[in-house]
VMD Tcl script that draws the C-alpha trace (Angstrom):
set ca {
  {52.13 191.21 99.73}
  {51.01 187.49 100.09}
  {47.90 187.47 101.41}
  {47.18 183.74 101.11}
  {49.01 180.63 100.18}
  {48.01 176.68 99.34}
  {50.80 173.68 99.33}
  {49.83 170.83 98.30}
  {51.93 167.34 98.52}
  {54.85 168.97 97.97}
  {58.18 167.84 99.73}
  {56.94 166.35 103.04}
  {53.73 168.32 102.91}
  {50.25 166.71 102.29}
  {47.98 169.77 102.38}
  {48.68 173.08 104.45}
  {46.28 176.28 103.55}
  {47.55 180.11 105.62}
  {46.94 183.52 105.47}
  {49.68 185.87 105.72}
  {50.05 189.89 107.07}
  {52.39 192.34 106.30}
  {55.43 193.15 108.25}
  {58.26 190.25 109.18}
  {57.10 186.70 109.10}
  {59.46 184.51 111.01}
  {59.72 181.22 110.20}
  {61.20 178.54 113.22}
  {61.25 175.00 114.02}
  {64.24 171.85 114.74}
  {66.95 171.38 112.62}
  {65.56 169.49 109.80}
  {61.85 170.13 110.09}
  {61.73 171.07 106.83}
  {61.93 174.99 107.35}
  {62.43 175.82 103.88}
  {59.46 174.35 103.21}
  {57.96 177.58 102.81}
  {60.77 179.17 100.59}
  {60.56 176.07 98.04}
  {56.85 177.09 97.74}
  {57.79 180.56 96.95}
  {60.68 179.69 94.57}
  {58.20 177.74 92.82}
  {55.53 180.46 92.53}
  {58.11 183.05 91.64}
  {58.68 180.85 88.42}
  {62.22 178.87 89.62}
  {63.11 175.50 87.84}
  {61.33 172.75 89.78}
  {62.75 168.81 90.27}
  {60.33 165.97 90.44}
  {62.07 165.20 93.85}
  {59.57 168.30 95.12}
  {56.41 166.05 94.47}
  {55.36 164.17 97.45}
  {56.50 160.56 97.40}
  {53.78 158.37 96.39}
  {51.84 161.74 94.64}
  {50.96 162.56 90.92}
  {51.86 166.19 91.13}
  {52.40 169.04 93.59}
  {50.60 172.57 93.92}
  {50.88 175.93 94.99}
  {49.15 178.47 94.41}
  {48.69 182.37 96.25}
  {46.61 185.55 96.01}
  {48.95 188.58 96.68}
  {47.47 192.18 96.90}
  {49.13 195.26 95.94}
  {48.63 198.82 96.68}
  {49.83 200.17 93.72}
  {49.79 197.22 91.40}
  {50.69 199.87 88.47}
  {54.35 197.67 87.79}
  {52.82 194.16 88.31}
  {50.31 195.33 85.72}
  {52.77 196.57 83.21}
  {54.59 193.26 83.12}
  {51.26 191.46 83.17}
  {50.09 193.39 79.83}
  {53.69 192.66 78.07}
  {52.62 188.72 78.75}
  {49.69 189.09 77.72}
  {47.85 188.10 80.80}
  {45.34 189.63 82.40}
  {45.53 192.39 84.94}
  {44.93 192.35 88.60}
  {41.20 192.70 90.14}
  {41.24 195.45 93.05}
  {45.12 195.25 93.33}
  {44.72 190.85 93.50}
  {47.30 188.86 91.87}
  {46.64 185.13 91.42}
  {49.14 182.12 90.92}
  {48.85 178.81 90.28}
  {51.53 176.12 89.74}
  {51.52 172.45 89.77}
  {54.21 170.23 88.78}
  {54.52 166.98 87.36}
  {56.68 164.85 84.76}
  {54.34 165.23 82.05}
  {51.48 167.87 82.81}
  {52.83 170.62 84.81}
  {50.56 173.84 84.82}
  {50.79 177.33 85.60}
  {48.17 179.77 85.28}
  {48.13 183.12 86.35}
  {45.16 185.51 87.01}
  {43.53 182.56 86.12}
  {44.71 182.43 82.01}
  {46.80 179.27 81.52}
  {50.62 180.91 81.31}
  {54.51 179.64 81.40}
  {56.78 178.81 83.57}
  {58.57 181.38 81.94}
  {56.07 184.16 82.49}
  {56.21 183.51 85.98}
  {59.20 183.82 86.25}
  {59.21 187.04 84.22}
  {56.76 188.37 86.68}
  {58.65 186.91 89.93}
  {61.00 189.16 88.98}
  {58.56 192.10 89.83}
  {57.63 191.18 93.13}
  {59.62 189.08 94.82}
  {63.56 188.84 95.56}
  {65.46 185.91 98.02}
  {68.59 186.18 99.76}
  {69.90 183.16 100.80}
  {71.88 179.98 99.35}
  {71.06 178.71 95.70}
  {68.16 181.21 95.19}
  {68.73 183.60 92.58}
  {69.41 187.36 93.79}
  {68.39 190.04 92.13}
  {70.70 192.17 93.50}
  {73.58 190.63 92.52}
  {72.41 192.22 88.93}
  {74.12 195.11 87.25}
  {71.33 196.73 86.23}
  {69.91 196.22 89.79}
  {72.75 197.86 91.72}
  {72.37 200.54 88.95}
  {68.54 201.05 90.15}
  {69.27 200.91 94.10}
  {71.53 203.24 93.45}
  {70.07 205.74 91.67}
  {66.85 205.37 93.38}
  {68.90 205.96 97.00}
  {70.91 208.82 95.11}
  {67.41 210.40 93.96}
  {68.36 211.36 90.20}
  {65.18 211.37 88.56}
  {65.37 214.76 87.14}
  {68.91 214.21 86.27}
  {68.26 211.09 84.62}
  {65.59 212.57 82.91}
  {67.30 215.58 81.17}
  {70.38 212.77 80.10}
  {67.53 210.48 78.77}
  {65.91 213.10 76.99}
  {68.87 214.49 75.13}
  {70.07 210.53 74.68}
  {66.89 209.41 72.90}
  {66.65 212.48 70.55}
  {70.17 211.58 69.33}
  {69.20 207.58 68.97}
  {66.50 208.90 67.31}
  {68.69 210.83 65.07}
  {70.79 208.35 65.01}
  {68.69 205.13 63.92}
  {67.36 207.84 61.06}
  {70.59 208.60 59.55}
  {70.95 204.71 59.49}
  {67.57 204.04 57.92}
  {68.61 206.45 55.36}
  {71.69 205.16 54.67}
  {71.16 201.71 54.53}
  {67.39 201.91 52.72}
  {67.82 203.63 49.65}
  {71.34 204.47 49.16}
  {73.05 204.10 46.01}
  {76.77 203.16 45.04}
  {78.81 205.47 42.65}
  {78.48 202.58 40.00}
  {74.55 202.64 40.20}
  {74.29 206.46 40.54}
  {76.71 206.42 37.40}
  {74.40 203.61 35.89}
  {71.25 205.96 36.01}
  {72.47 209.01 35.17}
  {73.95 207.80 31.96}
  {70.79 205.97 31.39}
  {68.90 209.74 31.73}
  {71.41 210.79 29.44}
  {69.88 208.38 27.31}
  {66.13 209.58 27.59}
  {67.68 213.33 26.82}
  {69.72 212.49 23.90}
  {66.02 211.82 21.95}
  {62.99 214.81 21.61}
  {60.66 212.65 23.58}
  {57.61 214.47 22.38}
  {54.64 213.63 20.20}
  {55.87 215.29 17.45}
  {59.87 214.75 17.72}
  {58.80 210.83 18.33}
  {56.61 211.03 15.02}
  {59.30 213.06 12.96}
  {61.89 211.05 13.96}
  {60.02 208.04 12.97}
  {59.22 209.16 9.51}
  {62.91 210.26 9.08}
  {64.46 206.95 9.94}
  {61.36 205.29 7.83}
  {62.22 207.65 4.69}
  {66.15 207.10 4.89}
  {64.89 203.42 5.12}
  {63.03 203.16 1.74}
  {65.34 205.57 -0.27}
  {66.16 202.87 -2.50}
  {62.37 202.03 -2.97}
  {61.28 205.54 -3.29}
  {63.73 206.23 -5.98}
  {63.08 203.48 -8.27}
  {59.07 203.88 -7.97}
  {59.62 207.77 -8.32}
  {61.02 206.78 -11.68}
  {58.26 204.65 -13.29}
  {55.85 207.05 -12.24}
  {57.46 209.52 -13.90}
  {58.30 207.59 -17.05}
  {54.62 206.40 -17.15}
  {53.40 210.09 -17.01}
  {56.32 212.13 -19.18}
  {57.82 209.32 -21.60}
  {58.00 208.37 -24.67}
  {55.08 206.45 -24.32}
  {53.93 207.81 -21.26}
  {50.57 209.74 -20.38}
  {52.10 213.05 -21.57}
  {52.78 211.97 -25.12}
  {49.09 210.35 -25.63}
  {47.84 213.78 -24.59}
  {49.94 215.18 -27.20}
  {49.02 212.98 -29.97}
  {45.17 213.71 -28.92}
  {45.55 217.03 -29.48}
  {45.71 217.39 -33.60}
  {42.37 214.97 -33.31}
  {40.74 216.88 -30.86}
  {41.35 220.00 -33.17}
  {39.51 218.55 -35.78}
  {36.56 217.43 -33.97}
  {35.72 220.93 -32.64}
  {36.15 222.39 -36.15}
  {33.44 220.47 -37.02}
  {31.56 220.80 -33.90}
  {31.83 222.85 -31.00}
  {30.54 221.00 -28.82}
  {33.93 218.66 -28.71}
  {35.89 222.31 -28.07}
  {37.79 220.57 -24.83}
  {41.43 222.28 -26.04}
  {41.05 224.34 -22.49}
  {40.05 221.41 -20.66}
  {42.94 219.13 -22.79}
  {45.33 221.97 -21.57}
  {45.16 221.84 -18.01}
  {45.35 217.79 -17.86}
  {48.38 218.05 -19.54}
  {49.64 220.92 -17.01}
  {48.53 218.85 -14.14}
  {50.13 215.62 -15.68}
  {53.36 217.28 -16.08}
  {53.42 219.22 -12.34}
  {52.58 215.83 -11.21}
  {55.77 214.09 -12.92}
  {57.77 217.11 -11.53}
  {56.87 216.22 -8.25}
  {57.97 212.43 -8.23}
  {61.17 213.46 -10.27}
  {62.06 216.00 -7.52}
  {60.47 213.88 -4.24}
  {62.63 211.22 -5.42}
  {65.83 212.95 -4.81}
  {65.34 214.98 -1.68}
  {68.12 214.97 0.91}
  {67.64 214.63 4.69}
  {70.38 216.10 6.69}
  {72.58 213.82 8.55}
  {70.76 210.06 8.05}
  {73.42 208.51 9.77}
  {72.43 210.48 13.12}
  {68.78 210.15 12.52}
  {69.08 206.30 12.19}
  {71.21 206.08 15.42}
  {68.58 208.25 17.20}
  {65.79 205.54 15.72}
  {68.34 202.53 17.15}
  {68.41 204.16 20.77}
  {64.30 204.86 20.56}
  {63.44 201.20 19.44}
  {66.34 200.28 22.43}
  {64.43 201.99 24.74}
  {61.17 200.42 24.16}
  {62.26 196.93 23.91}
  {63.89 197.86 27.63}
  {60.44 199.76 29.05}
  {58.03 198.86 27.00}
  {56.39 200.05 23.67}
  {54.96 203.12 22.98}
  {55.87 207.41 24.40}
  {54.19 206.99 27.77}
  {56.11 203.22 29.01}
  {59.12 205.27 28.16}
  {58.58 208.47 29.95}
  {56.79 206.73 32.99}
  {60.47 205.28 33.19}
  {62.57 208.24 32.57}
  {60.54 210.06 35.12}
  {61.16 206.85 37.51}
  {64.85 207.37 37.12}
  {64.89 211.33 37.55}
  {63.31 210.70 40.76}
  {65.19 208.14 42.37}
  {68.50 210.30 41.07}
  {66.35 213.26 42.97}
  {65.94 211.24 46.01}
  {69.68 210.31 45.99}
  {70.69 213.65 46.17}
  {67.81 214.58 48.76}
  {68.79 211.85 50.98}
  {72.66 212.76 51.28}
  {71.51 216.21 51.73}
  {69.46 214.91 54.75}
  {72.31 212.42 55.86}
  {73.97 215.21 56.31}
  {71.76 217.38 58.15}
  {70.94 214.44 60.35}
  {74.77 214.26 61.31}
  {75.27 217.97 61.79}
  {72.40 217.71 64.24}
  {73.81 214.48 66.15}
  {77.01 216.28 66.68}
  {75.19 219.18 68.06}
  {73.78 217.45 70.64}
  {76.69 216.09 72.37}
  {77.41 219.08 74.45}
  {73.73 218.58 76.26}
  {74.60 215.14 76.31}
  {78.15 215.44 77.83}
  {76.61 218.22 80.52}
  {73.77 215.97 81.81}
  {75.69 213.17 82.09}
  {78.42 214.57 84.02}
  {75.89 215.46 86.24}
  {74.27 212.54 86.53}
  {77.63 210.85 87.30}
  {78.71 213.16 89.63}
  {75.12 212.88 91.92}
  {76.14 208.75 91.79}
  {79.25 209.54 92.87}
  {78.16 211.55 96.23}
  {75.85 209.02 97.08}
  {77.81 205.54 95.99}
  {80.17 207.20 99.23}
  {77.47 207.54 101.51}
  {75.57 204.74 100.89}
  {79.35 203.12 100.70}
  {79.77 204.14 104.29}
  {76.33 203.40 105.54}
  {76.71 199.90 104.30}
  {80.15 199.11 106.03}
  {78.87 200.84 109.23}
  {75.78 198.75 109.78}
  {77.95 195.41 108.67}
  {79.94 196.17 111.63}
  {77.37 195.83 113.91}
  {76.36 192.65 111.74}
  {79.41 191.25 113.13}
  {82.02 192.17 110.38}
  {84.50 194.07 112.65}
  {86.86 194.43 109.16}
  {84.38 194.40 106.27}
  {84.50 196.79 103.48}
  {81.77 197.28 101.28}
  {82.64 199.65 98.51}
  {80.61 201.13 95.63}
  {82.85 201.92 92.50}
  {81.60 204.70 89.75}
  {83.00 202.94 86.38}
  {82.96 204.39 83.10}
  {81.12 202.72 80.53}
  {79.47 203.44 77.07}
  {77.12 206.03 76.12}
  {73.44 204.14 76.66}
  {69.68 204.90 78.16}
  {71.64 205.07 82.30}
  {74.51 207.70 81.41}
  {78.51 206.54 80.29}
  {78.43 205.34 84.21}
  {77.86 202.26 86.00}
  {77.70 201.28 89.71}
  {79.32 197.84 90.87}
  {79.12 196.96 94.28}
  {82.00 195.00 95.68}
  {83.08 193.94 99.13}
  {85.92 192.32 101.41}
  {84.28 190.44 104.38}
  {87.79 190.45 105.98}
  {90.56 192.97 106.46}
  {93.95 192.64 103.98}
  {91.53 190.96 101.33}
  {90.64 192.92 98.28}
  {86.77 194.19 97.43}
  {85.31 192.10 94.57}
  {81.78 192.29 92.97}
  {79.21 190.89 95.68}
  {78.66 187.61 93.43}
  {81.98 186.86 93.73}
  {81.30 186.38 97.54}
  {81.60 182.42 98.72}
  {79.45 182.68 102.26}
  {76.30 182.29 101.86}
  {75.71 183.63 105.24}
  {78.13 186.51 104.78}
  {76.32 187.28 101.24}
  {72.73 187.23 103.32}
  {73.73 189.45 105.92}
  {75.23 192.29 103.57}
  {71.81 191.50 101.77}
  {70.12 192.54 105.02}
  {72.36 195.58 105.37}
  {71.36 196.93 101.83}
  {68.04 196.00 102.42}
  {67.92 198.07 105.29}
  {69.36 201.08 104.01}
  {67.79 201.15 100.91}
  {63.99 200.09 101.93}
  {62.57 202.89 100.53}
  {64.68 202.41 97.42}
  {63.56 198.95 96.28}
  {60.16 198.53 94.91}
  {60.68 194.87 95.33}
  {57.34 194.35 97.58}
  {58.00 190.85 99.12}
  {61.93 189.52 100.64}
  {62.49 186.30 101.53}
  {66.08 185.69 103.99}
  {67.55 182.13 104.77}
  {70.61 181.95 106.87}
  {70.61 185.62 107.15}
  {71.84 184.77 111.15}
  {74.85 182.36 110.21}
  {77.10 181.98 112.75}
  {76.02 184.72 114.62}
  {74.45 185.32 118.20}
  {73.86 187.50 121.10}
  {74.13 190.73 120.53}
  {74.66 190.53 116.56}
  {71.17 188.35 116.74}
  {69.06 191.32 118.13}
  {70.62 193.80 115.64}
  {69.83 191.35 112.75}
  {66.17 190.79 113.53}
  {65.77 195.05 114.54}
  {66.79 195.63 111.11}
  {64.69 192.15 109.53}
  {61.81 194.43 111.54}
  {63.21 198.04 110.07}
  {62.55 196.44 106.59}
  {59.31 195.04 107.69}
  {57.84 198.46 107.91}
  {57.60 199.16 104.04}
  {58.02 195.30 102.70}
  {56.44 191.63 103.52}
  {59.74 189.85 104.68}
  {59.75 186.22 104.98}
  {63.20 184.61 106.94}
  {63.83 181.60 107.72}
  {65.96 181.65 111.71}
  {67.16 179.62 114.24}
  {68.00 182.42 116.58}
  {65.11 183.40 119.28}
  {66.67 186.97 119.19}
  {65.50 187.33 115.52}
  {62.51 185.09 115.80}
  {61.13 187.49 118.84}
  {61.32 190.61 116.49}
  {58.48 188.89 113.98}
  {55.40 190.43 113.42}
  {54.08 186.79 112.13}
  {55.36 183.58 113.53}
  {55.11 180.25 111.84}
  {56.13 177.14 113.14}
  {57.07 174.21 110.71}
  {57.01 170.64 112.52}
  {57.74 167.09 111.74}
  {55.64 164.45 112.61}
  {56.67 160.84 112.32}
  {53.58 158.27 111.66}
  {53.20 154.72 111.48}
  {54.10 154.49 107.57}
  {55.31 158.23 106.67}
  {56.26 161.65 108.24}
  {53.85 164.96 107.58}
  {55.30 168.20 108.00}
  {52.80 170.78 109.68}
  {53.06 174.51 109.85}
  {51.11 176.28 112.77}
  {50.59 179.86 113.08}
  {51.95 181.06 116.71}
  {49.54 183.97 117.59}
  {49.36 183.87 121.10}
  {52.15 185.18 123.54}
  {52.07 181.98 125.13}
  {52.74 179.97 121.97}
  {55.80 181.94 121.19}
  {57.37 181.74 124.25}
  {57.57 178.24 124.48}
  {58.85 178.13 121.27}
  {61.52 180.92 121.85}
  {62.45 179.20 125.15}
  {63.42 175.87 122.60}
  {65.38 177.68 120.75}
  {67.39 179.41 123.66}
  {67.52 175.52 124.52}
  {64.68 174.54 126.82}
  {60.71 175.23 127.03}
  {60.88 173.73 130.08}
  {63.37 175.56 131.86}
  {62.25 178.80 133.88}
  {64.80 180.59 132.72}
  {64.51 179.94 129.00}
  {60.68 180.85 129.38}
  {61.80 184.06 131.38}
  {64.18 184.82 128.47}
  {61.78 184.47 126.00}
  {59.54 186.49 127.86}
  {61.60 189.36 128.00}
  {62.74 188.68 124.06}
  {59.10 189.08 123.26}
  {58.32 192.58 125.34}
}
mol new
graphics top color blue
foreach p $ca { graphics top sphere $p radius 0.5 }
foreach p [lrange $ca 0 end-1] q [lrange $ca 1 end] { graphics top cylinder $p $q radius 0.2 }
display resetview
């Protein structure tokens, strides 16, 4: 709740400092006193658009500023942690806002903030019902939480949102897999053929070296042959190595006849032997075959293809053929688990259809009591032919259920229900505002409510009933409303009285705290017409016991 709260020269106000209880605080004073006074302050602090008519005629800026305290400041702490701001001290929450055409401020918890985080966090704990302030409750998702929170499906919800998730889950995986790393037919196609490629050649040491000295030999055939030949006519010619030896022979005869120490015959004999193996070998090297040159020299095109594509040498060109085996491997393991994934999304849609159905059937049950409940107590708020209706609609699968609740009513009889924000009256909209509210006080976490013109064109009776329930809310939220009917005014808890004064060169606006019985009844005896009539002051009196 608001335990404290500065203005300063905003509107008509030059300075005004109060502390503020629990319960309903009634707000009173003559037609244009400047009632709302207090409600532009809040609208400001709650983070609402501000206009530099606000600022104080003759003033630099405005302020306001509060400290609110909260019991369980768990949610005000949450939202305070996704803006980055700081958390609340002991449950205290502290706002600051000043605004001016160039320099407007906000701070909050005393870090310099947005107006947009305020707003963001207004959001949390406060909500206003009453013309041109924005209503929470005319929200979708809003009605969706009062609802729920009045129909008490927490365990429902929870078994629907637990089966729901798993399958996004699922869900956002099968995408990820699909979209990440899957391959067209044309690029699966592309890699397989290029492994086709890799497996068409030995890629081994020794194939890489054979195959190398294949294609090298089928290349210098020509070569090979016609050096093959002089060697071979140098060593067996006519005038080649082989026919020196011979004519050394008759000579070398002679020579050991005469001495035996030149005996080399045995020595002659094996040169020649060796001489003659040795042309043997170049005339028969020169024409050996190799089997199918034509295939080895295409297998040494597609080797010297693949390294000018991945790089030279065996390892560049396995690192890549094991590149493309695995990402063919993954292709395969990632349908495989595309698969799976689906299998097991399907399988959960019986859990999900069963949890759901009885989620929406609990919303049901209670969107016709709380249906009922509404229009009963907007009778007594002086809509003898309302009808207030709560209709279950279908919708998409999401984190709520395939259900939705819209609330939608007909102030008058013959006229068809439509969604509440469809509703003209700005009286009419506060006072089924005050009939939700009252039924569903327990339901809305919203800790501080704020009324204006909650009591339009109503009276008597239908006053009393209207400030009861302002006071039936007051029990487990700090309500703020803004009356001109003593009835309601009598049932406050806190009452504050806004005044004009009229000076010499401006007018001041004042707001007094009434907290004496003797202070309210002269107020409540204005506003039943006049404090100095006995019977005003008796009727106040007896509004007050």
């Amino acid at each position: 709740m608001i335990q404290y709260l500065k203005v300063k020269n905003l509107a008509l106000v030059d300075s005004l400092e109060i502390e503020l209880g629990g319960g309903l605080t009634v707000v009173t004073g003559e037609t244009g006193a400047g009632k709302s006074l207090l409600l532009g302050a809040l609208s400001l602090l709650a983070g609402n658009k501000a206009l530099a008519t606000q600022i104080r005629q003759g003033c630099e800026s405005a302020e306001v500023e509060a400290v609110l305290f909260f019991e369980n400041a768990a949610k005000v702490n949450a939202c305070l942690t996704a803006l980055s701001l700081p958390v609340c001290e002991d449950g205290q929450l502290l706002l600051f806002r000043s605004i001016a055409p160039k320099h407007a401020r906000v701070q909050i918890n005393g870090k310099v903030a947005t107006r947009s985080a305020l707003e963001t966090l207004g959001h949390v704990w406060i909500d206003f019902h009453g013309p041109g302030e924005p209503q929470k409750l005319l929200e979708d998702k809003q009605q969706a939480a009062l609802l729920d929170a009045f129909a008490g499906v927490s365990s429902e919800l929870a078994d629907y949102q637990a089966v729901y998730f798993r399958q996004k889950t699922l869900i956002a995986d099968r995408e990820r897999l699909s979209n990440a790393q899957k391959l067209s037919p044309d690029e699966l196609a592309f890699l397989q053929s290029q492994l086709m490629a890799f497996d068409a050649l030995d890629l081994t040491p020794e194939g890489i070296e054979t195959l190398e000295r294949q294609a090298k030999q089928i290349a210098s055939q020509q070569a090979i042959l016609e050096t093959s030949a002089l060697a071979d006519e140098l060593l067996s010619g006519d005038n080649g190595i082989m026919a020196l030896l011979n004519k050394l022979r008759k000579p070398a005869e002679t020579l050991a006849n005469i001495d035996r120490r030149f005996d080399f015959h045995e020595r002659l004999d094996a040169l020649t032997v060796e001489v003659e193996d040795i042309a043997q070998e170049y005339r028969s090297g020169a024409f050996t075959e190799i089997d199918n040159p034509e295939v080895i020299l295409q297998r040494q095109d597609a080797w010297l293809s693949l390294q000018r594509q991945y790089g030279r040498g065996l390892d560049a060109v396995l690192l890549k053929k094991r590149a493309i085996e695995q990402q063919i491997a993954s292709q395969t393991a990632i349908d495989g688990q595309i698969v799976a994934l689906e299998r097991a999304i399907v399988a959960l849609m019986p859990a999900i259809q069963t949890t759901t159905a009885a989620l929406t059937a609990k919303r049901t049950r209670a969107a016709s009591d709380l249906s009922h409940r509404v229009t009963a107590l907007l009778t007594s708020l002086g809509f003898k032919k309302a009808d207030f209706r709560i209709a279950i609609q279908p919708a998409d699968f999401g984190p709520l259920g395939n259900s939705h609740a819209a609330f939608l009513f007909a102030p008058n009889c013959g006229q068809d229900p439509l969604p509440l924000k469809y509703i003209a009256s700005s009286g009419e909209m506060a006072r089924v505002m005050l009939a939700l509210k009252a039924i569903l006080a327990k339901a809305d976490e919203t800790p501080v409510l704020v009324f204006d013109e909650v009591d339009a064109n109503v009276g008597g009776e239908i006053g009393t009933i209207v400030g009861k329930e302002l006071k039936h809310i007051g029990q487990t939220h700090q309500v703020f409303c803004v009356t001109h009917l003593p009835q309601v005014a009598a049932q406050g808890d806190t009452h504050l009285l806004i005044e004009k004064t009229h000076g010499d060169t401006d007018i001041r606006i004042t707001l007094s705290l009434l907290d004496t019985p003797s202070a309210r009844t002269l107020e409540l005896a204005r506003m039943l017409g006049d404090r100095s009539s006995s019977s005003a002051l008796e009727h106040a009196k007896t509004l007050i016991a």
